[in-house]
Residue frames relative to the residue before (quaternion, step in Angstrom):
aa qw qx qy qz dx dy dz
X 1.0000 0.0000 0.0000 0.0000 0.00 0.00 0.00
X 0.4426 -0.7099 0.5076 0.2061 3.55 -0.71 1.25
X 0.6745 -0.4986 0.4611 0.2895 3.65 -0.86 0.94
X 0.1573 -0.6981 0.6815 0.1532 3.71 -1.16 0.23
X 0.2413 -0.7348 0.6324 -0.0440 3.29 -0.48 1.94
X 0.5802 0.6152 -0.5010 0.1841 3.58 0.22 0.14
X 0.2999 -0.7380 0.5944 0.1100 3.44 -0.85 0.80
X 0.0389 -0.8037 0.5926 0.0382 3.63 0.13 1.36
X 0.2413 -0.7079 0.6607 0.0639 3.88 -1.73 0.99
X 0.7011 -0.3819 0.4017 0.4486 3.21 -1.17 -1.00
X 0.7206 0.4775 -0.0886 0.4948 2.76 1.25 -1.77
X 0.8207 0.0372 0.1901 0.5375 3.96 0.34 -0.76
X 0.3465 -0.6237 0.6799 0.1696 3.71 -1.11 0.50
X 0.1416 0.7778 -0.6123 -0.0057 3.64 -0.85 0.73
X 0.4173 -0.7742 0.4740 -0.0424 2.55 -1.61 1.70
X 0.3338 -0.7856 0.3162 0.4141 3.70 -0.24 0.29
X 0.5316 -0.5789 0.5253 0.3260 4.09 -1.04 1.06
X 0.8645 0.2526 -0.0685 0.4291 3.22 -0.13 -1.49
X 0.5636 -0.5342 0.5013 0.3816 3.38 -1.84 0.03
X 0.5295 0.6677 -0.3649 0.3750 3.68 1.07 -0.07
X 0.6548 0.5507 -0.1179 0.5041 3.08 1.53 -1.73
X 0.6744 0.5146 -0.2872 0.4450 3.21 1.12 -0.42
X 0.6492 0.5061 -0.2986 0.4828 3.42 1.46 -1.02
X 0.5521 0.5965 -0.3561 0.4610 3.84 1.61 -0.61
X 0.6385 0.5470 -0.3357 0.4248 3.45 0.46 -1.18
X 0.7640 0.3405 -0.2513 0.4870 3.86 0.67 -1.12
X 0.5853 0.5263 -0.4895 0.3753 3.50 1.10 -0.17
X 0.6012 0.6233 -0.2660 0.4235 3.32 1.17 -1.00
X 0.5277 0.5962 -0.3056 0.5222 3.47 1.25 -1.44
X 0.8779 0.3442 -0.0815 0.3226 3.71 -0.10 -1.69
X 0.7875 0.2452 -0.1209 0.5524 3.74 1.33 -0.34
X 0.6514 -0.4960 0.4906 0.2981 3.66 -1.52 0.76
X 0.7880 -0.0106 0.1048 0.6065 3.78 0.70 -0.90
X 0.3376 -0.5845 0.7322 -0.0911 2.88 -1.12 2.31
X 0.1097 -0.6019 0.7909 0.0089 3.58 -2.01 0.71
X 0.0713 0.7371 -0.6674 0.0785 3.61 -0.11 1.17
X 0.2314 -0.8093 0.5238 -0.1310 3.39 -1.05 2.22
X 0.8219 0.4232 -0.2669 0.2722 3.66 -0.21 0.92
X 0.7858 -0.1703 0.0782 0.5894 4.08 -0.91 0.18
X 0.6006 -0.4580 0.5545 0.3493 2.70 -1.78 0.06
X 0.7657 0.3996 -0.1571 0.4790 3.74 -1.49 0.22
X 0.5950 0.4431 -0.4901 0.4575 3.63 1.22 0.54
X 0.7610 -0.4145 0.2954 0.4022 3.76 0.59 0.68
X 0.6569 0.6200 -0.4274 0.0380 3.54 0.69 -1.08
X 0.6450 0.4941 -0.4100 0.4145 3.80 1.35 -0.68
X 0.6811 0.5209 -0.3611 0.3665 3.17 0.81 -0.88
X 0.5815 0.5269 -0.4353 0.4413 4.04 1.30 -0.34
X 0.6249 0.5929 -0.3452 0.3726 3.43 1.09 -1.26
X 0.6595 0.5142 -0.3432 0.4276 3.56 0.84 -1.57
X 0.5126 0.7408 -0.2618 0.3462 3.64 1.22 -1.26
X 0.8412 0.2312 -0.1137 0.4755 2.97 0.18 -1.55
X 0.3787 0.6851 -0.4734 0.4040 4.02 1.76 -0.56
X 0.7324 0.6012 -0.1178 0.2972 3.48 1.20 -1.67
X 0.7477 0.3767 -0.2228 0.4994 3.00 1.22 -1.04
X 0.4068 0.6243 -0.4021 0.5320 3.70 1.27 -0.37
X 0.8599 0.1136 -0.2690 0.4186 3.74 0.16 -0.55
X 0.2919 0.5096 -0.6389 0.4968 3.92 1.00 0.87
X 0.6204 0.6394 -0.3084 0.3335 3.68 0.81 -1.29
X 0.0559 -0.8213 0.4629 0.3286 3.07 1.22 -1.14
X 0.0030 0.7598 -0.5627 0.3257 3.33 1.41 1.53
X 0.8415 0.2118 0.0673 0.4924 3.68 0.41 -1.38
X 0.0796 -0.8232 0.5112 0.2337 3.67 -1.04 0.28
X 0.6567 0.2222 -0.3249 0.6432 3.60 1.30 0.79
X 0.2267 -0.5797 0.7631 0.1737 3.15 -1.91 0.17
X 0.4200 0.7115 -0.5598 -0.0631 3.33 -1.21 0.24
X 0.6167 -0.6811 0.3938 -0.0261 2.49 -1.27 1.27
X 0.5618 0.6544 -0.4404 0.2492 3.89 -0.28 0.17
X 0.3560 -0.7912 0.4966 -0.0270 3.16 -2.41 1.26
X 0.4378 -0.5944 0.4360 0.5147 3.79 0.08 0.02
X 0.1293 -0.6825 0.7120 0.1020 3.61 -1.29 1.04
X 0.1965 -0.7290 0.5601 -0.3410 2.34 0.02 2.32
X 0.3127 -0.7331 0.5329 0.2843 4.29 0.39 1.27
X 0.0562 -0.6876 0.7124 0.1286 3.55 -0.84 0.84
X 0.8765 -0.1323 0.0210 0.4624 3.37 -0.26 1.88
X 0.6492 0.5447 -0.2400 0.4736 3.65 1.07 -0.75
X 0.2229 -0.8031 0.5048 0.2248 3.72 -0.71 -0.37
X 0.4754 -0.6297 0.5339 0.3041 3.56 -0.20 1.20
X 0.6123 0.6652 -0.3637 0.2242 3.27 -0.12 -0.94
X 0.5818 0.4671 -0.0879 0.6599 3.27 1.08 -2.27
X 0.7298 0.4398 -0.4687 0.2331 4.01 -0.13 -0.25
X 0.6059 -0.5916 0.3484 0.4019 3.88 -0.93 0.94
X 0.6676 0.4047 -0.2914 0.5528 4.11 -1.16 0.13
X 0.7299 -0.3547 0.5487 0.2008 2.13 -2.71 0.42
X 0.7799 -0.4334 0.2475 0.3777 3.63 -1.62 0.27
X 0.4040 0.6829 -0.3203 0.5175 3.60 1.65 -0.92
X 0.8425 0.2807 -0.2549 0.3827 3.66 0.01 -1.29
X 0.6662 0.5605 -0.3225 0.3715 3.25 1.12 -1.00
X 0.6110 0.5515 -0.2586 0.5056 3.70 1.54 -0.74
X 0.7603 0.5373 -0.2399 0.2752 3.63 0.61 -0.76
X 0.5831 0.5167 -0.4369 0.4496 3.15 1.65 0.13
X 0.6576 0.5065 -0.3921 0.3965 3.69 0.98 0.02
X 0.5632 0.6355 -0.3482 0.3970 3.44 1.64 0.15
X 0.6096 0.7624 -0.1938 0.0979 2.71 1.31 -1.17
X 0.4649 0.7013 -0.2412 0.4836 3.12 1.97 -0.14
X 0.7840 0.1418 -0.2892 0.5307 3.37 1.05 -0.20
X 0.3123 0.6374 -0.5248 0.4698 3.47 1.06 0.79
X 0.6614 0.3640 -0.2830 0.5916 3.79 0.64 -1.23
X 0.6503 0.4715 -0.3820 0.4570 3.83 0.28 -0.01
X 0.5347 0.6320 -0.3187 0.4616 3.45 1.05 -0.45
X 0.6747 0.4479 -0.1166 0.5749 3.09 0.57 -1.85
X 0.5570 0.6273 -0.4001 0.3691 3.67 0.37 -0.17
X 0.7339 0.4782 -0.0739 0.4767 3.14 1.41 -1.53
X 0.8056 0.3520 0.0444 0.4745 2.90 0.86 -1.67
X 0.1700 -0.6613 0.5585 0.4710 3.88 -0.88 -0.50
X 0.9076 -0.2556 0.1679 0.2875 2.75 -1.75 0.74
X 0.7851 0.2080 -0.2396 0.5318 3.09 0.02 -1.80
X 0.4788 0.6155 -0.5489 0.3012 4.19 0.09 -0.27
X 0.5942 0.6326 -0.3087 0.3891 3.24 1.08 -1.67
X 0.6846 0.6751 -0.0717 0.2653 2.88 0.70 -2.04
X 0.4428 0.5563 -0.2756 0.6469 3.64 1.40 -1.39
X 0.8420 0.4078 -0.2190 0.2773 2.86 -0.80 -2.22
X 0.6852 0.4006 -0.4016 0.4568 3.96 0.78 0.03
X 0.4238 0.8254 -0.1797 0.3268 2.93 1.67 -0.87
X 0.7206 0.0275 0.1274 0.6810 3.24 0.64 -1.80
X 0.9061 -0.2649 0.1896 0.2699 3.75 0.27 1.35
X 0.7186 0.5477 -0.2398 0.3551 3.48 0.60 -1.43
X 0.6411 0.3740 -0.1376 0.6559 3.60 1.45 -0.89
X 0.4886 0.7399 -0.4560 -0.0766 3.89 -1.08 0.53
X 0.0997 -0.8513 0.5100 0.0720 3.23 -0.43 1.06
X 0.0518 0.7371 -0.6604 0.1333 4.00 -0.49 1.00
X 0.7125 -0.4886 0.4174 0.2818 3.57 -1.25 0.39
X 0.6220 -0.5313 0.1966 0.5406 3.93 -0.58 1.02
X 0.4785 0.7529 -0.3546 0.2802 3.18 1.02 -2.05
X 0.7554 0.5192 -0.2362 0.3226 3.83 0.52 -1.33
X 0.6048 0.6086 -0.2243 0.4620 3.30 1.67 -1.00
X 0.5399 0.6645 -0.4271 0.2907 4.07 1.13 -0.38
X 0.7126 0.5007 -0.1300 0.4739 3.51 -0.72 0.50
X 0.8606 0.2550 -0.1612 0.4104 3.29 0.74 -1.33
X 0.3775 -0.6917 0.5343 0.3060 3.92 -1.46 0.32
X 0.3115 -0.8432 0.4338 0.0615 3.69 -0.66 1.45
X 0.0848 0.8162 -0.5578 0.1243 3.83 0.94 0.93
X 0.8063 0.1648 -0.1476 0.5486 3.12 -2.35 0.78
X 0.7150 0.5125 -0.3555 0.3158 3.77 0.06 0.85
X 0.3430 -0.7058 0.5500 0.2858 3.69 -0.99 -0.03
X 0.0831 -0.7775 0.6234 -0.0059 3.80 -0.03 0.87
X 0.0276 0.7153 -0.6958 0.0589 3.49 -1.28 1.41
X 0.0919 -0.6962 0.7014 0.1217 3.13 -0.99 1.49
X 0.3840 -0.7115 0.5882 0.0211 3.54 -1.19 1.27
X 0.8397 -0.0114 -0.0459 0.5411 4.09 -0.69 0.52
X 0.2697 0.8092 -0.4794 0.2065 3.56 1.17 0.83
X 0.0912 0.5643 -0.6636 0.4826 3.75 1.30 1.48
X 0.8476 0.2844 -0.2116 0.3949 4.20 -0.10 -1.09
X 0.3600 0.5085 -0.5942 0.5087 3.54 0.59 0.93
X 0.4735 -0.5618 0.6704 0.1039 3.23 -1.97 1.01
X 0.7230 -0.4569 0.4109 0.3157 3.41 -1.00 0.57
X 0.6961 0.3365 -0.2958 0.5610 3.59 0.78 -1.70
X 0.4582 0.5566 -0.5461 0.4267 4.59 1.00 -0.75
X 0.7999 0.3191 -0.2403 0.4479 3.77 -0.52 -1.53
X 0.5101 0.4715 -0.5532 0.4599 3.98 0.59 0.00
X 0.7671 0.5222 -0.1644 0.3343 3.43 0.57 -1.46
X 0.4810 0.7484 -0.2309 0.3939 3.49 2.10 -0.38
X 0.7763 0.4050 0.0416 0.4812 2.15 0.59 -2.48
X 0.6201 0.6251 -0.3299 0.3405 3.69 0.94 0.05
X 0.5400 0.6861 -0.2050 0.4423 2.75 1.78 -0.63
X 0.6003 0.6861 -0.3214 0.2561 3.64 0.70 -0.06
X 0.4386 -0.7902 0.4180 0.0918 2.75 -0.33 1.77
X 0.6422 -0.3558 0.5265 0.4287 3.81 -1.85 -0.82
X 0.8257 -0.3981 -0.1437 0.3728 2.76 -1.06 1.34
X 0.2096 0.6654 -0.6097 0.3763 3.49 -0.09 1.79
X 0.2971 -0.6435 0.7054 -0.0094 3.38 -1.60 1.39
X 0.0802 -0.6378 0.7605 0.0921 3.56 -1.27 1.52
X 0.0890 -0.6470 0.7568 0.0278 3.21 -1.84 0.55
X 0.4301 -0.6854 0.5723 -0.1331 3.20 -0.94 1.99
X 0.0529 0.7916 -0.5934 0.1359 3.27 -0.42 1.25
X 0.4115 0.7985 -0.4121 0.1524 3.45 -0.88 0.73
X 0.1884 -0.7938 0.5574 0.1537 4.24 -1.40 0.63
X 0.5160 -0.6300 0.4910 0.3094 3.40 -0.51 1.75
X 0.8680 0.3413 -0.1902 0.3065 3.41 0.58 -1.36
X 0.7267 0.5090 -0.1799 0.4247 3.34 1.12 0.78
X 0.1883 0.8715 -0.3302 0.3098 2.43 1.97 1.14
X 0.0368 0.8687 -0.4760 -0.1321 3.55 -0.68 0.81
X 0.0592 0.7246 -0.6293 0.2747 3.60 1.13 1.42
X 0.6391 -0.5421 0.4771 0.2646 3.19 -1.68 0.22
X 0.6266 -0.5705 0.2856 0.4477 3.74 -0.45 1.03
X 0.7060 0.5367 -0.1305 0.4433 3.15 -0.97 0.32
X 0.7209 0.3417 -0.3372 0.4998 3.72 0.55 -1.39
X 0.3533 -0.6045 0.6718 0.2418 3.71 -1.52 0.15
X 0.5754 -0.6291 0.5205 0.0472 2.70 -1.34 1.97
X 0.4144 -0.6873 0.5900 0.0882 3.79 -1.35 1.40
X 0.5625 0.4471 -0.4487 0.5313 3.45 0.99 0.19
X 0.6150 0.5711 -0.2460 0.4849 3.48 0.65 -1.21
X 0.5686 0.6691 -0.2355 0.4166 3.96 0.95 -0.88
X 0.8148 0.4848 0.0909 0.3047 2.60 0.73 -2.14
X 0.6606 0.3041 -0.2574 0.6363 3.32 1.83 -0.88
X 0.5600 0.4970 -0.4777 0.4595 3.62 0.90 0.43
X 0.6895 0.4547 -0.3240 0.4613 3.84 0.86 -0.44
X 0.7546 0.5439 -0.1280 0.3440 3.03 1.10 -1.08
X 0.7537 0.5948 -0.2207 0.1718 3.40 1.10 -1.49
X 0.7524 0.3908 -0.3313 0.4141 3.45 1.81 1.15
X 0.1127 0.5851 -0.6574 0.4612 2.71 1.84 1.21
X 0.4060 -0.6496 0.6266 0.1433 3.17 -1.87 1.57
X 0.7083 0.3513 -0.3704 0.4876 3.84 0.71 -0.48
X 0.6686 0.4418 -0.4146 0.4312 3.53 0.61 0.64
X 0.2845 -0.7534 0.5634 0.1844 3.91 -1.04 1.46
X 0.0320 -0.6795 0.6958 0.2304 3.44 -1.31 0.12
X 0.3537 -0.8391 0.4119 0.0330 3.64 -0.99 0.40
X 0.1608 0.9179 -0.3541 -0.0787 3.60 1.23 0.14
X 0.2599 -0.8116 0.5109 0.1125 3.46 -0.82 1.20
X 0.1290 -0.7615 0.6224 0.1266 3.58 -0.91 0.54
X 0.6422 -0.5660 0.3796 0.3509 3.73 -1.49 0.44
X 0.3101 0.5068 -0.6228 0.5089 3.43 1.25 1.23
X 0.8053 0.3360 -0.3814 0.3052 3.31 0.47 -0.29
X 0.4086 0.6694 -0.4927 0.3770 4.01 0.77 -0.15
X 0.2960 -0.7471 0.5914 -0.0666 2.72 -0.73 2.38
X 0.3593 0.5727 -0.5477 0.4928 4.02 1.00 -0.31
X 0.7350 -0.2752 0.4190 0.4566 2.97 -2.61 -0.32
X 0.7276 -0.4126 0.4908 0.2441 2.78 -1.92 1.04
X 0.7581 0.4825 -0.3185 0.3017 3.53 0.03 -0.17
X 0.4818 0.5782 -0.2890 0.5916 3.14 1.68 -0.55
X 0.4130 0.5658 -0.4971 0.5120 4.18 0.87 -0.09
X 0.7908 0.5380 -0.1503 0.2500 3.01 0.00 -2.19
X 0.8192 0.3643 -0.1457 0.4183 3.13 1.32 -0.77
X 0.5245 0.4696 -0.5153 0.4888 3.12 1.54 -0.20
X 0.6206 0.5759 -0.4709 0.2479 3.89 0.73 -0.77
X 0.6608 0.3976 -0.3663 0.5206 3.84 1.08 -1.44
X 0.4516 0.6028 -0.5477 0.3643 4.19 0.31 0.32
X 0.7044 0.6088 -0.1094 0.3482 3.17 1.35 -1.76
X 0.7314 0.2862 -0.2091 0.5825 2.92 1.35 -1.00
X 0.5098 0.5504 -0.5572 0.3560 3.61 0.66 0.05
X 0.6651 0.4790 -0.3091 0.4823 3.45 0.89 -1.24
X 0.6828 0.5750 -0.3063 0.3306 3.60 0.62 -0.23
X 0.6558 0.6707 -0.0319 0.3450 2.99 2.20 -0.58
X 0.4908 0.6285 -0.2286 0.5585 2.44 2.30 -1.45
């Protein structure tokens, strides 16, 4: 009998497209810490947030939270209008629109409200033990080695982390060596840990966004 990959929400049952997505979902399903490896547009935040979601309808989990290095992608906090709140929330905002995907609004809304939902920027996660939860790190290419040590330590009782991240879209400072990159080199024979690697068969966006991550691939493959 063939596994049931479906990740049921409020909003929408989701099913996996690809043969990758499928191998994520069960990695996620079958292990404490998922490593989900490739472009943009192959599904992986939106599966993580997915399944983060359906785990607590499940009442598998009693938090989600959610959070990425605000890591300046070329831009400079500094120069941006507001307090630390505004200047931070545009780099979240990606798993906010994934939320809402799952959830309505106002549910979302509560559930951040009173605790049950939290997404905040890695920086927030030092220090602390993350139990009975689903933890998504999101553009974790921009974590430092000593950041994703300081992550990935964090795992609590009966919490699930789910590693998201694109080697090639790193937006550290030249030179620095990339905590994702680290991590699947220390890590990738710890047996209770999954890594997942996506390719631009899998980019569920417009069709064109494939095409281009592939002629990147080969350009970089060329040099």
């Amino acid at each position: 009998m063939t596994e049931d990959l479906t990740l049921k929400t409020k909003l929408r049952h989701i099913n996996p497209r690809t043969a990758n997505q499928s191998a994520f979902i069960e990695a996620m399903n079958t292990h404490d810490m998922t490593f989900g490896l490739g472009p943009a547009g192959t599904g992986k935040t939106f599966l993580a947030v997915a399944k983060a979601v359906a785990d607590m309808e499940a009442n598998k989990v009693d938090k989600i939270i959610l959070t990425r290095p605000a890591v300046e992608a070329g831009e400079n906090l500094g120069f941006l209008p507001g307090d630390l709140k505004e200047k931070i929330d545009p780099y979240l905002r990606p798993l906010y629109d994934a939320l809402y995907d799952m959830l309505p609004r106002d549910i979302v809304d509560k559930k951040i409200e009173n605790g049950e939902i939290e997404i905040a920027p890695l920086a927030y996660m030092r220090g602390r033990t993350l139990s009975h939860a689903v933890v998504i790190l999101d553009e974790a290419q921009n974590t430092t080695p000593m950041q994703m040590k300081m992550f990935l330590t964090r795992l609590g009782e009966g919490s699930k982390m789910v590693i998201n991240g694109d080697l090639t879209q790193t937006d550290l400072p030249r030179g620095m060596e990339s905590g994702l990159k680290d991590a699947e080199r220390i890590l990738k024979n710890v047996p209770e840990i999954a890594f997942v690697a996506f390719d631009e068969h899998d980019v569920v966006r417009h069709g064109l966004v494939s095409k281009i991550v592939n002629a990147y691939a080969k350009d970089k493959e060329a040099k």
